[in-house]
N, C-alpha and C positions, 0 to 999 in steps of 0.2 A: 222470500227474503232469507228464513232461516236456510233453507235447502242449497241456495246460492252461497252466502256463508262459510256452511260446513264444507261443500263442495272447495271453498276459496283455500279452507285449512286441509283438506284433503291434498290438493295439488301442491299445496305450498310443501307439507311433508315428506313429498316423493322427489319434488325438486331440487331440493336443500336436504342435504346430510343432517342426522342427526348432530354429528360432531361439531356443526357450526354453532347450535345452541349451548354445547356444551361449554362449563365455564373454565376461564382463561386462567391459565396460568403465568401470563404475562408478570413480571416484576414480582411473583414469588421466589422466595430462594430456598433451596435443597441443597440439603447435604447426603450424596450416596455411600454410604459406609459399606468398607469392604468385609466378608469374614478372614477366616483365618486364612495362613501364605495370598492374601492379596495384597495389592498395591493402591499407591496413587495414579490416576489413567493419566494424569496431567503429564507424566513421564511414563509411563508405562512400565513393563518387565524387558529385558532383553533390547535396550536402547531406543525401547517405544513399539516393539514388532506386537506385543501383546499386550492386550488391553482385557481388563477386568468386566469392564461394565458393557463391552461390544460398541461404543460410539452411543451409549442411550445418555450421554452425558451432552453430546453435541446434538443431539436428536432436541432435549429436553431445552437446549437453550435457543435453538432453534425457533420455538414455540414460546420462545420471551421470556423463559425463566432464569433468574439467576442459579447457576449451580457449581458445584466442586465435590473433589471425589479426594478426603484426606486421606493421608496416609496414617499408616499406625507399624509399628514391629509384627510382622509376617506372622511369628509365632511367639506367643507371648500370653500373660495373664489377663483377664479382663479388666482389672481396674489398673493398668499398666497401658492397655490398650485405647481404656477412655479417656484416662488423662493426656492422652499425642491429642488424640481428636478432638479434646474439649481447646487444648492451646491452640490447634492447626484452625480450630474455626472462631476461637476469639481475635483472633488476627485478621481470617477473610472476610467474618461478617460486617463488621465498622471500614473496612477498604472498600466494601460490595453495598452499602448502603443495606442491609438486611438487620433489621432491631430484631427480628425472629427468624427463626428455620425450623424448615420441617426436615425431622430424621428421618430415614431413610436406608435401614441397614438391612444387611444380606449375612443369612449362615450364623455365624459367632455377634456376624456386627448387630443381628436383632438382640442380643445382651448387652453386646456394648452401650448401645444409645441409651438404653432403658438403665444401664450401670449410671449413667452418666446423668440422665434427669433426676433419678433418686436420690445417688449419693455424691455428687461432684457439683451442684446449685446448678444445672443447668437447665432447669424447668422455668424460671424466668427469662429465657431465650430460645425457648420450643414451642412451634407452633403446635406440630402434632410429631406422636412417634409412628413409625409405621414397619415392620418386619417383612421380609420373604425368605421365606426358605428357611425360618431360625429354629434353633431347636429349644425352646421354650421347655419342655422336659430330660430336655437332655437327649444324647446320639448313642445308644446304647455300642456301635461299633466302637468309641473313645474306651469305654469300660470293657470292650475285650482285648482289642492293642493294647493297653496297661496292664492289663493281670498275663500277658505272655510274653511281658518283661520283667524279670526276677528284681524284685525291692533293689539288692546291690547290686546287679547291672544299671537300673536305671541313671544313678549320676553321671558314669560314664557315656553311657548312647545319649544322656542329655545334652554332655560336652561335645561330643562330634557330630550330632544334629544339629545343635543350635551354630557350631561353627559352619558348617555347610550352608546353615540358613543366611548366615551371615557372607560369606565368599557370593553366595548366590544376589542377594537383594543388594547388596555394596552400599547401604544410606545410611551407616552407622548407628541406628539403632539398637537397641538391645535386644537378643533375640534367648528365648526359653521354649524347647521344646516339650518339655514335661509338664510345666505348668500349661502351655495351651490345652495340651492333651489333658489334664487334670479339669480343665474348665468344659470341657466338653462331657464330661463323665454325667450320668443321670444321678448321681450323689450331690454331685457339686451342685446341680443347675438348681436341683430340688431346695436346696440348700439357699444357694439365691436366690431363689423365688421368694423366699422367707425373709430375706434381708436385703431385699430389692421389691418393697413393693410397690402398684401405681401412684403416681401423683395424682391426687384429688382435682379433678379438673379437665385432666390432659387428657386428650383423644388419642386411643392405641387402637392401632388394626394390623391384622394378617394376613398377607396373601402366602398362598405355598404352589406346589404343585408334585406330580410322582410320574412315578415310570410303569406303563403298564405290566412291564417286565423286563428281563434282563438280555436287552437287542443290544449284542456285541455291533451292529454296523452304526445302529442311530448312538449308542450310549458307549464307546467303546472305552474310555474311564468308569465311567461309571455303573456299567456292565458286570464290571468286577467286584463291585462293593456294592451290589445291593442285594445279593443271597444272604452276605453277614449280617446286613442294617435290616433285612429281612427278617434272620434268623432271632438276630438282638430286640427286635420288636416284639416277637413274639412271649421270645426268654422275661422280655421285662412289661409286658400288659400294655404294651401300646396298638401292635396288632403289625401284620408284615407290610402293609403300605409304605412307601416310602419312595424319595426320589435318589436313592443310590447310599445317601448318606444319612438325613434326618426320617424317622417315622412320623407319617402325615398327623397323629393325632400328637405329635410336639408341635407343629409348625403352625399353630395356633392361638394368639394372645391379644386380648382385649376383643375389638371388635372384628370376627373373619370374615375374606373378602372373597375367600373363593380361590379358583385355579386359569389358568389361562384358558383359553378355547385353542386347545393344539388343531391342526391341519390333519384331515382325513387318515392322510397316511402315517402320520407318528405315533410311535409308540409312547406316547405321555412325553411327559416336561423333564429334564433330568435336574439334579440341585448345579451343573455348571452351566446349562441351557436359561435357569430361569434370571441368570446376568447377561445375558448374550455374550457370558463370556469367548472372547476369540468370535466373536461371531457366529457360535457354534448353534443358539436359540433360534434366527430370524430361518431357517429354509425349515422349521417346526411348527412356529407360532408367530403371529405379529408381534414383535418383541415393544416396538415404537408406541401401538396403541394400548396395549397393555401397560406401560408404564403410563404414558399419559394419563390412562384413565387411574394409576395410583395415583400419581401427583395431584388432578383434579380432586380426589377420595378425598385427598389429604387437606383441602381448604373449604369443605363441605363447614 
């Protein structure tokens, strides 16, 4: 009887996907936080041609979850950034029937949300927080673009970046080039770490992922920028890992979850691959399973 049994659970596991046990995300609600120069996918960049998140917005809701992708000013400071998205989702979530969300930020947006449950009360409306790709110590490449702009040049290139930023994104928001950049510095981040710390209670995890090196054909952004985010890891004790922009051992906070399972042929995850931004993740890695199984992480 037991032999017959096991046998019965035996076949039943080969029959049935593991995926079918796993638990639903049905009638959960997410909020995908973009980093820095991202957008809202709900409109996209460029009259909707580009998309931030690669469709893992309609992937997720697909699968019954409720979600949205706020916006925030492109480039800007952090507590500037969380306060768009704390208003953008005090509005969605009583329209969406959501009493809680789970965060969900990418790059800069893994500060933002954590800005945002610390210092702006919004840990009575968080399910769990969750990071990818953030730089939790800081991007050491921020603190070399800043030191090879002269103190009084800066106001100036902040004036005609942030206007450009603004001709480019057209949603009126306020746009600061130099503060973004200031926020990404490993000064700054250190800095908030201090004065951003966890909510007692709250569930934090980290996914990231890296580039096994610098493949101009798979990585051809980020190709270019990861010799410096390379070099900058080293300069500052984090080690040359990294996926183009953040050093692996910032992309790190609270509970880690690990990196994607890239496809044979790729050379690692890059930091605009692991949004499926443009699409550019899914012919690398399962972009779909991979988020579901964060979203899943995320109601553990």
């Amino acid at each position: 009887m037991k032999q017959k049994l096991f046998l019965l659970l035996l076949v039943s596991a080969v029959i049935f996907p593991a995926k079918m046990f796993a638990q639903s995300i049905n009638g959960q609600c997410y909020a995908l936080v973009h980093g820095i120069l991202g957008f809202d996918d709900r409109q996209g960049l460029a009259g909707g041609l580009v998309k931030y998140w690669g469709g893992l917005d309609n992937y997720l809701r697909s699968q019954g979850a409720k979600v949205v992708t706020p916006g925030s000013s492109a480039a800007n400071s952090l507590p500037v950034r969380a306060s768009q998205i704390r208003n953008t989702l005090n509005t969605w979530m009583p329209a969406n029937g959501c009493t809680k969300v789970h965060l969900i930020g990418h790059s800069q947006g893994g500060l933002v949300i954590r800005y945002m449950v610390t210092n702006l009360g919004f840990a009575n409306k968080t399910a769990s927080v969750t990071s990818v790709n953030s730089l939790h110590r800081g991007a050491p490449m921020a603190n070399i673009v800043l030191a090879a702009i002269p103190s009084w040049l800066q106001p100036f290139a902040n004036s005609a970046l942030s206007l450009m930023a603004r001709l480019l994104y057209r949603d009126g928001r306020p746009q600061d080039v130099i503060a973004m950049g200031q926020s990404l510095t490993t000064t700054y981040v250190n800095s908030f770490n201090n004065s951003t710390p966890n909510v007692s209670g709250m569930k934090y995890f980290s996914y990231g992922s890296n580039m096994a090196w610098a493949d101009i054909i798979q990585h051809p952004i980020m190709a270019l920028t990861h010799p410096i985010t390379w070099a900058g890891g080293l300069f500052y004790g984090m080690g040359g890992k990294n996926d183009g922009v953040v050093p692996a051992t910032s992309q790190r906070w609270g509970t880690w979850r690990g990196e994607p399972s890239a496809y044979w042929y790729a050379t690692g995850i890059d930091h605009l691959q692991a949004t499926n931004f443009q699409w550019t993740g899914q012919n690398f890695f399962n972009v779909n399973a991979w988020y579901r199984s964060i979203a899943q992480n995320a109601i553990k």
